[in-house]
N, C-alpha and C positions, 0 to 999 in steps of 0.2 A: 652560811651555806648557800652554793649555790643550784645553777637547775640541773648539772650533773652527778651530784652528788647526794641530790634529794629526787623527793618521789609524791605524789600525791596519791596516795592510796584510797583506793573507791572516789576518787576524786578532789576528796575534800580534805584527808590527812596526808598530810607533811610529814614526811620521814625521811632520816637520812637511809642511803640504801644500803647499807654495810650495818647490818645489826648483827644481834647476838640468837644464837639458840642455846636451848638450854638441855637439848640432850648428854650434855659433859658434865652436867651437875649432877647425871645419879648414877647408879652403880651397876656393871655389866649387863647385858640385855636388857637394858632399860630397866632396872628394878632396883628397889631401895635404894637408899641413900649413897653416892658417892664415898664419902666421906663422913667418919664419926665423927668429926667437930666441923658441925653446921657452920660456923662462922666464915671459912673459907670460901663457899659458894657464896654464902650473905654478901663476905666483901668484894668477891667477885662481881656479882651484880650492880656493885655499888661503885666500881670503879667504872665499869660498862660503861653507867649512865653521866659518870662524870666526867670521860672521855667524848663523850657526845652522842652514844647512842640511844634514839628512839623508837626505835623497835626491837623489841621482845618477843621473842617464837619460842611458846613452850606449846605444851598439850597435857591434856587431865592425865592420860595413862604412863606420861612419864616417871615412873617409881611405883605404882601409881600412885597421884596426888601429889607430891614429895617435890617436883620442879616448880608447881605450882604454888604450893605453900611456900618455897624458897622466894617464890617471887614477888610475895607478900610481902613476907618475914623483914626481906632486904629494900623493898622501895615502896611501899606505902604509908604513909599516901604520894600516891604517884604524882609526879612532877609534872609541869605543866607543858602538852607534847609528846610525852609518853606514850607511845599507843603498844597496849600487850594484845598480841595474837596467842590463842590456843586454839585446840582443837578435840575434836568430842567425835564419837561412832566405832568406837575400842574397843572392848572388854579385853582384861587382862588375866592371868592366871598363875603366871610365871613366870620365870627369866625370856627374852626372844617368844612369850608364847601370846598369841594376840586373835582375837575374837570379834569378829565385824558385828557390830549390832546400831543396825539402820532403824531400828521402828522408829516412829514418832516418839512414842512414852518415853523412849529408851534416850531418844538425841533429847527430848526435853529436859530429862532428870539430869543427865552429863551435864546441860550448860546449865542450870542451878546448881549444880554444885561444883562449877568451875567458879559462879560467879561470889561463891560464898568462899571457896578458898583464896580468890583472887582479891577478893574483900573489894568489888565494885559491886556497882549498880547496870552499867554500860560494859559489854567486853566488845573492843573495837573492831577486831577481826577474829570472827568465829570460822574454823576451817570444819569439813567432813571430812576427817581422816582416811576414809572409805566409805567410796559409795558400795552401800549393802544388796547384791545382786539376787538377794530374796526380797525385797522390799521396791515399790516401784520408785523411780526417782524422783516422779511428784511427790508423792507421801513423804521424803526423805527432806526436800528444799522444801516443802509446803510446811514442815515443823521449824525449818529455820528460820523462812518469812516468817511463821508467826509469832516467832522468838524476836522478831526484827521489828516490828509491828509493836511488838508491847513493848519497844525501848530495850532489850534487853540484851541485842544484838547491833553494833552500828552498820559493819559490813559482813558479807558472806565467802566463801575462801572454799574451794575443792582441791583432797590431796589425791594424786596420784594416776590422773585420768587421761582420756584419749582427747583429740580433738572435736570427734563426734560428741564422745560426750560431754564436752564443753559446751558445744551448741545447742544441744538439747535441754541443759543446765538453764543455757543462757534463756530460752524462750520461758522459763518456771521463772527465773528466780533471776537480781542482780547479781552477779559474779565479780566481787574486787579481787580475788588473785586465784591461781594455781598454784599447788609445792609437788613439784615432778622431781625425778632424780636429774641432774645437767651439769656437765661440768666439762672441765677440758679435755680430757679425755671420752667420756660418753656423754653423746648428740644426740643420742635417740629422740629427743622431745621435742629439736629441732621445728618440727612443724606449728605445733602446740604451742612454742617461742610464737612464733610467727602470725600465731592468731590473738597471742595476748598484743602482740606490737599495733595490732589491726585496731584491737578497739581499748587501748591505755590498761589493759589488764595484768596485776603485777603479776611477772614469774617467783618466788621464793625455793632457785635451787637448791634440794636437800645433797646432802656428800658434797658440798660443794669444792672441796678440797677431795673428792677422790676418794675417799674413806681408806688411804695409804696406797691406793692404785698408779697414782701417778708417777709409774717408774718406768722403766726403757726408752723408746723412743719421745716420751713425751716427757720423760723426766731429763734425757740428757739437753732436751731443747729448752724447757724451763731453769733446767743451773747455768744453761749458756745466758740466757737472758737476764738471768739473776744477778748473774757477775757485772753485767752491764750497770744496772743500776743501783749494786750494792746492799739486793734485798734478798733475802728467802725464796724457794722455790714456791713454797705456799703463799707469800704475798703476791708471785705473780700469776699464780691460778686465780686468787683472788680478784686482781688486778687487770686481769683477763674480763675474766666476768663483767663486771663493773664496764670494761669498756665494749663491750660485745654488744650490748642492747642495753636502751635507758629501764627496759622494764623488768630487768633482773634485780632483784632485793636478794646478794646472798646473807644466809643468817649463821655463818658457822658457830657451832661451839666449842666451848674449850673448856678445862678444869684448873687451868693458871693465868696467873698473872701477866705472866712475862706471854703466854704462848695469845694471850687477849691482846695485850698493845700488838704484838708481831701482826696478828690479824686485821687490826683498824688503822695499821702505819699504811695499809696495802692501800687505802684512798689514796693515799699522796705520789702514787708511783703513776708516773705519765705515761706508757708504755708507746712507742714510734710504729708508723705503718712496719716497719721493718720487722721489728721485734710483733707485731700481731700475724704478717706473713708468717713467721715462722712458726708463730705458736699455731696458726690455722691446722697449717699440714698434718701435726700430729692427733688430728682427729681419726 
């Protein structure tokens, strides 16, 4: 590996930047299981890691618990390098149906019982999936220092926020990443980029394939460039990413085999100032 293609997260962990998420492992709007024979996601994850990825982006309310337990079930004990991300500040109810709960007691209880599904001791990057805009956001990072403080947290991770409130973040608490929505077609976080570039801070684009948006003007630009190098439109959104800023970690997910190599072949595409001109434009 080298230093393009890796990352040092919160400074200290090594990760390649093209990892896995695991919202394709469970079943519409995030709930239950994908799939009746569990074994499919298992070896999914199993091939992930034996392709070369080391990092893992799940979160507790995926299924809920269910991405999680998957990610047990399939790689522990975890390998050496491994680092799994999740995240905690959900409540869940139902299919798409999702419940911000910032208290302290509330973000304590999630990462113990992340860290008993995940069957560690250490979860390496804990994100807040939302910050709880009843709750102050000292109280909210001041429970996840202290989650970080008794070992039980290595780094700290905010989803979904402004720049403002990254700063603000920043003065409470260490911040190793953001997970914004960003991709080829929507820039909005654009700036937010630009503040993690500032102080080594990873981006983890969510959609980062589009969530199948990547169509008209930015999808006839993506199959032009695709031809060129005889890959997928989606390896070169991917591919995009990756060379856009060194502080992008995208983690797409998938629910196959084939559509996971399609997604980690997208390292190896060299994309030309040419081929990035053009991909620029259709922003």
């Amino acid at each position: 590996m080298d230093g393009e293609t890796t990352f040092r997260l919160g400074g200290d962990l090594p990760v390649r930047r093209l990892g896995l998420g695991t919202g394709g492992l469970v079943g519409p709007g995030y709930w239950g299981p994908r799939h009746e024979d569990q074994g499919r996601p298992v070896a999914l994850l199993r091939r992930a890691v034996e392709r070369g990825v080391t990092l893992i982006d799940t979160a507790d309310n995926y299924g809920p618990d269910v991405a999680e337990e998957l990610v047990a079930r399939a790689l522990h004990p975890y390998p050496a390098g491994l680092v799994i991300a999740t995240k905690g500040g959900v409540v869940r109810t139902g299919p798409d149906v999702w419940h911000i709960a910032g208290r302290p007691e509330q973000l304590r209880a999630m990462c113990e019982a992340s860290l008993r599904r995940l069957r560690v001791e250490t979860i390496g990057l804990y994100q807040l999936h939302r910050l709880d805009p009843e709750v102050p956001m000292a109280e909210q990072l001041g429970a996840l220092t202290d989650l970080q403080r008794a070992g039980k947290i290595r780094h700290i991770g905010l989803d979904s926020i402004g720049v403002e409130e990254l700063r603000r973040a920043r003065e409470i608490a260490p911040i190793a990443s953001v997970q914004n929505r960003y991709n080829l077609l929507d820039r909005g976080a654009e700036e937010l980029l630009e503040a993690c570039e500032e102080r080594g801070t990873a981006f983890l684009p969510w959609f980062p394939l589009g969530n199948g948006a990547l169509t008209g003007d930015a999808g006839e630009a993506l199959a032009a460039v695709a031809a060129r190098h005889g890959a997928t439109t989606g390896q070169i959104a991917l591919s995009w990413l990756l060379h856009r800023s060194p502080v992008l970690l995208p983690t797409p997910g998938t629910g196959t085999p084939a559509h996971l190599d399609e997604n980690l072949d997208a390292a190896h595409i060299a994309l030309t100032e040419e081929d990035l001109a053009r991909l620029d434009k259709v922003a």
